[in-house]
C-alpha positions as CSV (number, residue, x, y, z in Angstrom):
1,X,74.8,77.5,47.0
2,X,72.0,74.8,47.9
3,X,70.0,76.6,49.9
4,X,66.8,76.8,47.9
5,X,64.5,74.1,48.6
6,X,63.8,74.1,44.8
7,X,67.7,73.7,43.5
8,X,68.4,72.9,40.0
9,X,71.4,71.0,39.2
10,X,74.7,72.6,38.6
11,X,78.1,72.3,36.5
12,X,81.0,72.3,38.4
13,X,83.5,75.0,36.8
14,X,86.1,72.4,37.8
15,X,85.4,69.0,36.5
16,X,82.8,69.9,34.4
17,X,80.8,67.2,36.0
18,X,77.2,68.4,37.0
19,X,75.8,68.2,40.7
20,X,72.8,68.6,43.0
21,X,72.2,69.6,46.8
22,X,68.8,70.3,48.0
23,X,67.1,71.0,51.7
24,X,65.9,67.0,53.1
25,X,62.0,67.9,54.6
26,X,63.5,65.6,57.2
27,X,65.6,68.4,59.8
28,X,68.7,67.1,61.9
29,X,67.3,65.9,65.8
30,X,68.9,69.4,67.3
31,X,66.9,70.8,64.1
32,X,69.5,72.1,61.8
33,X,68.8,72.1,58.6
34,X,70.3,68.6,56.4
35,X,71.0,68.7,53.0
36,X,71.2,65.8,50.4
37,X,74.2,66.3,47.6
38,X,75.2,63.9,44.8
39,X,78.0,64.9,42.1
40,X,79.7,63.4,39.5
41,X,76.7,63.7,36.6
42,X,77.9,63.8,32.6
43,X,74.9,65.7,31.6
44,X,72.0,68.2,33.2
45,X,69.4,66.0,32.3
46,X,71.1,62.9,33.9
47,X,71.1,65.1,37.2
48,X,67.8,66.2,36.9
49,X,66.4,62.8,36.6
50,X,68.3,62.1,39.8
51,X,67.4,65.0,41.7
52,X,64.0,64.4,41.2
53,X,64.6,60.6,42.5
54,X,66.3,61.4,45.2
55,X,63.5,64.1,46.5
56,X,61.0,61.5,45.9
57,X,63.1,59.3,48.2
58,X,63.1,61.9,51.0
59,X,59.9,62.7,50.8
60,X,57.9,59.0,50.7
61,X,60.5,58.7,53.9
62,X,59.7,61.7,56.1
63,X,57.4,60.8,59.1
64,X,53.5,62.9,58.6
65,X,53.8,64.2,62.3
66,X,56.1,63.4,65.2
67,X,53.5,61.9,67.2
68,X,52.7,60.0,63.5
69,X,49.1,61.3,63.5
70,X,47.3,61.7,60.4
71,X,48.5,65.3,58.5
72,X,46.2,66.2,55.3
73,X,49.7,66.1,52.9
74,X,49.9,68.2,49.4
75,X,50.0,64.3,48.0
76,X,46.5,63.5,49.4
77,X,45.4,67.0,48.0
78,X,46.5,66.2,44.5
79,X,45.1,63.0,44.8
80,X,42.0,63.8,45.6
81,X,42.0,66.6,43.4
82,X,42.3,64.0,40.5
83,X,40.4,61.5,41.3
84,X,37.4,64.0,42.1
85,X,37.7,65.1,38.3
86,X,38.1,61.5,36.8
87,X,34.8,60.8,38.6
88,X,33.6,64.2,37.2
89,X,34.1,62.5,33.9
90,X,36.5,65.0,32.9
91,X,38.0,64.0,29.1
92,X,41.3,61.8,29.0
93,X,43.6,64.7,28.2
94,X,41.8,66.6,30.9
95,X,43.2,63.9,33.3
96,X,46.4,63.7,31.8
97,X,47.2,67.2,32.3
98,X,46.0,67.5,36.0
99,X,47.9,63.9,36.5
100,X,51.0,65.4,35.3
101,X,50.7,68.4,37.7
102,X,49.9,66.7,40.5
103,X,52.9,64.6,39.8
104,X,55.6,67.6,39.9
105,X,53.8,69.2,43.2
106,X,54.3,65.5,44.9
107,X,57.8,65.0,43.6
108,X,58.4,68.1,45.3
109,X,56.1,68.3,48.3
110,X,54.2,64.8,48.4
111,X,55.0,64.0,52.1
112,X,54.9,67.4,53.9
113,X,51.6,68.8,55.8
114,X,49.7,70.5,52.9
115,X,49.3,73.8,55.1
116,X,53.3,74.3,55.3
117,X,53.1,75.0,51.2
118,X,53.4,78.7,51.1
119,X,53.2,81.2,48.0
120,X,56.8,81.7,48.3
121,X,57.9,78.0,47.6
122,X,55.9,78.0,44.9
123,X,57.1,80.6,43.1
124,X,60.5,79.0,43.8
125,X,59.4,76.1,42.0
126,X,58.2,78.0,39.1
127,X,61.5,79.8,38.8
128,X,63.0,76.4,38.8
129,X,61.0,74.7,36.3
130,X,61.5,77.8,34.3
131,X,65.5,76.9,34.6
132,X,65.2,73.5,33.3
133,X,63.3,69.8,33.4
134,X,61.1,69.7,30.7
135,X,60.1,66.5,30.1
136,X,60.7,65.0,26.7
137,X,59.3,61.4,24.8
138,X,62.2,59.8,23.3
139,X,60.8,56.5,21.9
140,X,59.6,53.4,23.0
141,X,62.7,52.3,24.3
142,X,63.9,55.2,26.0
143,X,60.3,56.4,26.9
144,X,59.9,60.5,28.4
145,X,62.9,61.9,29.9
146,X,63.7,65.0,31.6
147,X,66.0,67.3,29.4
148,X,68.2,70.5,30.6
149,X,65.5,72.4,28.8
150,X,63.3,75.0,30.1
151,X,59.5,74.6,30.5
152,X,57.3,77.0,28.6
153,X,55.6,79.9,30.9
154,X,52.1,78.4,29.7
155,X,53.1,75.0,31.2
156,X,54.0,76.2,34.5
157,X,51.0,78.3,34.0
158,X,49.0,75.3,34.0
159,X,51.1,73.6,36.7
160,X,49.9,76.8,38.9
161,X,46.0,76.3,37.9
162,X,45.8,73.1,38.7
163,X,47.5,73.5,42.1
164,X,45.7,76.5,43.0
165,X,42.3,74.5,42.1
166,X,43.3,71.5,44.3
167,X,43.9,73.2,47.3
168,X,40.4,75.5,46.5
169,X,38.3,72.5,46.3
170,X,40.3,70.9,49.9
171,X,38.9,74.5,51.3
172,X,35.7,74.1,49.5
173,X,35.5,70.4,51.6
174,X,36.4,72.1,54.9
175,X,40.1,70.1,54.7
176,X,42.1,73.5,54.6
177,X,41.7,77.0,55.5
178,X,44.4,78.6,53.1
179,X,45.3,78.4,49.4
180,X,49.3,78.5,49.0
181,X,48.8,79.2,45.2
182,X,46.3,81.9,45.6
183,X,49.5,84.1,46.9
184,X,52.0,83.0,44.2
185,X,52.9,84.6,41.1
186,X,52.7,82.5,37.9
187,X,54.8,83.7,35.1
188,X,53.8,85.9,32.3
189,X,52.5,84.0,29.5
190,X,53.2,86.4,26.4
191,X,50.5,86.7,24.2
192,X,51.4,84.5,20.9
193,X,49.5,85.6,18.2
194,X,46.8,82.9,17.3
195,X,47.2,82.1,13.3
196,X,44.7,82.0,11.2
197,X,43.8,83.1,7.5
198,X,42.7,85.8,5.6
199,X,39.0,84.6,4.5
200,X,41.0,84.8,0.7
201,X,43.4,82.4,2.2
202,X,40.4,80.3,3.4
203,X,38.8,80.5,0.0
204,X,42.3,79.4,-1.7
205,X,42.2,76.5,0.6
206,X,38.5,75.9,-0.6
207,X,39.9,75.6,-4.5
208,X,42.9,73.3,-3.1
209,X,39.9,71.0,-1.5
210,X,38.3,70.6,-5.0
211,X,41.2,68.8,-6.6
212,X,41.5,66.3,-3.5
213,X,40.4,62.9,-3.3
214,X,38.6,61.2,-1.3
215,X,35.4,62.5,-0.3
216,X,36.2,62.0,3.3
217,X,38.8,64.7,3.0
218,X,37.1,67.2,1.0
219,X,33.7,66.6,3.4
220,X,36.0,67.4,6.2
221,X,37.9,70.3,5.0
222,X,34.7,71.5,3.9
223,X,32.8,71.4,7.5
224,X,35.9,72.6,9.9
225,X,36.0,75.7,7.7
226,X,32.3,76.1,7.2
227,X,31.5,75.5,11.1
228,X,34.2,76.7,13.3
229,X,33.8,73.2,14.8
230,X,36.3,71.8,17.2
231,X,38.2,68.6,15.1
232,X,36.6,66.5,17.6
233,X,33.2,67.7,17.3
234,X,33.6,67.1,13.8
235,X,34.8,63.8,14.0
236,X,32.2,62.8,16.0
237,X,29.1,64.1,13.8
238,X,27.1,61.3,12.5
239,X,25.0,61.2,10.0
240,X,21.4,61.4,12.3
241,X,23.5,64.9,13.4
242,X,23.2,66.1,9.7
243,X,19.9,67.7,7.7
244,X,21.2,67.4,4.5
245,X,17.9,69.3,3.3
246,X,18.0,71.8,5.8
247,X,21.5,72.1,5.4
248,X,22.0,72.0,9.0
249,X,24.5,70.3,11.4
250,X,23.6,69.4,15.4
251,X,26.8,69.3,17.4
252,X,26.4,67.1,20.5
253,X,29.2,65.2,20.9
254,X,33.0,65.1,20.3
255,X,35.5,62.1,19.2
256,X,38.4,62.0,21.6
257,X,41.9,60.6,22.0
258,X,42.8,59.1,24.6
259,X,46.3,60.2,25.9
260,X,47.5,56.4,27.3
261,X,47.0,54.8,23.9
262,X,47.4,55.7,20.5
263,X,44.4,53.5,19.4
264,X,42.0,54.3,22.4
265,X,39.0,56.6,21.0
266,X,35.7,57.3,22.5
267,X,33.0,59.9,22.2
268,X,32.3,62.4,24.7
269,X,29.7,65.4,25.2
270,X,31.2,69.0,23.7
271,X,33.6,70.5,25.5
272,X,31.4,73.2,27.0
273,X,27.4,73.1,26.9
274,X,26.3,74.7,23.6
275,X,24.2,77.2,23.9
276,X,23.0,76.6,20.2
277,X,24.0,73.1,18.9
278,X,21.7,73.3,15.2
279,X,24.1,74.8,13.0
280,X,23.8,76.4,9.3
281,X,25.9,74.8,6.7
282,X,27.3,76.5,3.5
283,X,25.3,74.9,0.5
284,X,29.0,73.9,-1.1
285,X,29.3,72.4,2.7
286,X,26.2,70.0,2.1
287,X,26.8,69.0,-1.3
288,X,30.6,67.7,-0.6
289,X,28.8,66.1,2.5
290,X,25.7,64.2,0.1
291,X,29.4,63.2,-1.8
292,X,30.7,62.1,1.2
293,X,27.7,60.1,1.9
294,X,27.4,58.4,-1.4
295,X,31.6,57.5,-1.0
296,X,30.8,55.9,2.5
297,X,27.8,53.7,1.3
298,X,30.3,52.2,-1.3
299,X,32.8,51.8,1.4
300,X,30.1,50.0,3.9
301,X,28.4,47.4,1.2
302,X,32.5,46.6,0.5
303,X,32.7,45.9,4.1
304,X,29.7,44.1,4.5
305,X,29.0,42.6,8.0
306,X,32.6,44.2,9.2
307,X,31.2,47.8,9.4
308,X,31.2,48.9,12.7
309,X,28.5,49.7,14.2
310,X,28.4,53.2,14.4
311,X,26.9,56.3,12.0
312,X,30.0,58.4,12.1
313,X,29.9,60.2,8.8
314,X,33.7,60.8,8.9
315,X,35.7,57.6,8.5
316,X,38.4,55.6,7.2
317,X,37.6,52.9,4.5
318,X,36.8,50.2,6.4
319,X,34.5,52.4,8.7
320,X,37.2,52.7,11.7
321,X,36.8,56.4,13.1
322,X,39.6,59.0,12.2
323,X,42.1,60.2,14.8
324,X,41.9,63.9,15.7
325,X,45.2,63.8,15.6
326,X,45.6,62.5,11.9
327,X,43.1,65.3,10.7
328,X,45.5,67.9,12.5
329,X,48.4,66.2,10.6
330,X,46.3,66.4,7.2
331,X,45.3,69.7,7.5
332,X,48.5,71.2,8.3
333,X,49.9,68.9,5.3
334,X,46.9,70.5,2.8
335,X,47.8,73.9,4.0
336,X,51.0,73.1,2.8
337,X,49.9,71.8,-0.5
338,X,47.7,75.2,-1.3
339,X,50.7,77.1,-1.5
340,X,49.2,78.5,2.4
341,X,51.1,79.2,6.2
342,X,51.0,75.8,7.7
343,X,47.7,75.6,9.5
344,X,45.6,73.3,12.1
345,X,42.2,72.5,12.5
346,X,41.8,74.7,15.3
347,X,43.5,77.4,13.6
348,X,40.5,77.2,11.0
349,X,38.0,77.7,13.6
350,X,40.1,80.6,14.6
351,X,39.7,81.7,10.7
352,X,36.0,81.3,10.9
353,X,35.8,83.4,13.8
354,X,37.8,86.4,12.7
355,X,35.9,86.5,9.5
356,X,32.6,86.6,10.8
357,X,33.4,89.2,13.9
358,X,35.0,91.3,11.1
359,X,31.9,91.2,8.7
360,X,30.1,92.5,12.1
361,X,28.6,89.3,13.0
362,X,27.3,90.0,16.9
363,X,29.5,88.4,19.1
364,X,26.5,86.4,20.9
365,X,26.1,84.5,17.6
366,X,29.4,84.2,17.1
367,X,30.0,82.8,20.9
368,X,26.6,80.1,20.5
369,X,28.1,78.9,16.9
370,X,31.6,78.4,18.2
371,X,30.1,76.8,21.8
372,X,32.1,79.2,23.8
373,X,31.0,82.8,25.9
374,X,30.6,85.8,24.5
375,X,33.4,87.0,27.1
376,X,35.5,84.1,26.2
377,X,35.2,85.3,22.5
378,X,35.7,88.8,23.3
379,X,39.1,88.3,25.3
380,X,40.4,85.7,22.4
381,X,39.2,88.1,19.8
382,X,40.0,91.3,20.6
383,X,42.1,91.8,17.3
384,X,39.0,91.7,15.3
385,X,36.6,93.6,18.2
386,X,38.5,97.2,18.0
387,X,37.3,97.9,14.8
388,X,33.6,97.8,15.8
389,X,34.8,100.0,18.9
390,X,36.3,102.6,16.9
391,X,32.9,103.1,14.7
392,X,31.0,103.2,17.4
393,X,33.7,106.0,18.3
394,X,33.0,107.6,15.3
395,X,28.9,107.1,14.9
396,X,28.8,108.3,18.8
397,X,31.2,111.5,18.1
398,X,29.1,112.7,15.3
399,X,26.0,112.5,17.3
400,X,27.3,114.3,20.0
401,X,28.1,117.0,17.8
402,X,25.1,116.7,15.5
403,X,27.1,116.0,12.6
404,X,24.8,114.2,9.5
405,X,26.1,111.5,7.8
406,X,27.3,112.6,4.2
């Protein structure tokens, strides 16, 4: 008990208290092995939180050589690993994810040599977070916690990609020969069934859209289902994006969230370079947005001098931008109101692109519409591709065998 580098906190059978013991990176002068140990915890999460306090602790202390030369550590990998994407321009979340990563590995690793991280320590720290220590927002007062429980397989997935890419781009700068989490084994992620709707579904949402007020609403509605559009590069059309007469849309740019603060919002290019960013709209799709447009002018000559200055066509009253996060929260709340599975915006997009795969819509326009790959639709899709498989099955049979079509 306590031998793994990567321990979890325990319950004592006998006091019920819970406990911790780890491996210190700092070794004994005859170099035996010392371990730290603390007991006497009411609750998992209390140890965890301590646990990870005290490995900080060990780690900030333990020397970088014994001659105290300079060692590349797994901290200054991560660090640079992050601060090479911020100045990448990578979006908020982007940074908040990799930030988050990088903060684990150092909590566990910070302060040793980053060529001592093996494959086989990492896949001891996946089996711990696995185990427990996800981390949990509990209000302002209490702010994020850890809690006794488990991660999800896709977050340590994630945990594992951005490792494995900070060590690749150290190698890719000459810093290190080896990549520790190009040997280790990430869990399984299952594959969780995407939701979507049926495109009758879709077109009972549609009818629920009709009796909804405002404009702003039904012109948003409208445009996620008729475009397959991210909710931020909806958001962030404006109204030089739209052709109203050519009933076309030009997706450029996406509004964003900022992960630090719940008022922050700024616009960013699309999340990946669009191949084709003129879009067709539906003609029901242009006339709610020519409603949408009349609504807003209202709103503006209310506002007067205090409209921002900006041409986003989707906003609040008083011209402040909306939140992807509130249209997530609306959409899920329509959904509900049509009678319909709770949905998201994304999960419309999703919608949009089984429908059009399944009325044999080439995946290449599919792909340039959605601002993704064609492999990137075919792996997300493949629920929809099979049927086109099996009739070319089918065609390519009959050929073979000169059979004429009835």
């Amino acid at each position: 008990m306590g031998r793994s580098t990567v321990a979890t906190p325990r319950k004592d059978p006998a006091t019920g208290r819970w406990f911790f013991v780890f491996d210190s990176v700092h070794p004994r002068p005859d170099g035996s092995r010392r371990q730290i140990r603390k007991r006497g915890f009411s609750t998992k999460g209390a140890a965890q939180d301590a646990l990870e306090e005290a490995r900080r602790k060990d780690v900030a202390a333990a020397p970088l050589s014994e001659d105290d030369e300079y060692v590349l550590t797994v901290k200054d990998v991560l660090d640079d690993f992050v601060r090479t994407k911020r100045l990448a321009g990578k979006a908020p979340n982007t940074i908040a994810q990799y930030e988050w990563a990088a903060g684990m590995a150092e909590a566990r690793w910070g302060g040793w040599a980053a060529d001592k991280l093996t494959g086989e320590l990492l896949d001891a720290a996946y089996v711990s977070m696995l185990a427990g220590g996800r981390r949990q927002y509990r209000g302002k007062k209490v702010g994020t916690t850890t809690t006794d429980r488990s991660m999800s397989a896709r977050s340590v997935e994630a945990f594992h990609k951005a490792v494995k890419a900070a060590f690749q781009l150290a190698i890719d700068k000459g810093k290190l020969t080896r990549n520790p989490a190009a040997l280790a084994t990430p869990p399984a992620v299952s594959g969780q069934a995407r939701r979507w709707w049926t495109p009758e579904q879709v077109g009972t949402f549609l009818e629920h859209l009709r009796t909804v007020e405002p404009c702003v609403v039904v012109g948003l509605g409208e445009t996620l289902v008729d475009s397959g559009g991210r909710r931020g590069e909806v958001l962030g059309l404006r109204w030089s994006d739209l052709d109203l007469g050519a009933g076309t849309a030009t997706v450029t740019q996406q509004l964003v969230g900022d992960p630090h603060s719940r008022n922050a919002l700024s616009l960013r290019p699309t999340k990946r370079p669009r191949s084709k960013s003129v879009i067709g709209l539906h003609p029901d799709t242009v006339a709610a947005l020519r409603r949408r447009k009349a609504e807003q002018a209202k709103h503006q000559i209310a506002m007067d001098k205090g409209w921002p200055d900006h041409e986003l066509a989707f906003t609040w009253a008083d011209g402040r931008p909306i939140r992807p996060d509130h249209l997530t929260s609306t959409v899920e709340r329509l959904s509900i109101a049509a009678g319909l599975p709770r949905l998201t915006p994304h999960g419309l997009r999703h919608s949009f692109a089984t429908a059009a795969l399944s009325a044999r819509v080439p995946v290449e326009v599919v792909a340039a519409r959605l601002g993704n790959t064609s492999r990137v639709v075919q792996e997300v899709y493949q629920h929809v591709i099979p049927a086109d498989d099996a009739a070319a099955a089918q065609l390519v049979g009959d050929l073979y065998r000169g059979r004429k079509k009835a």
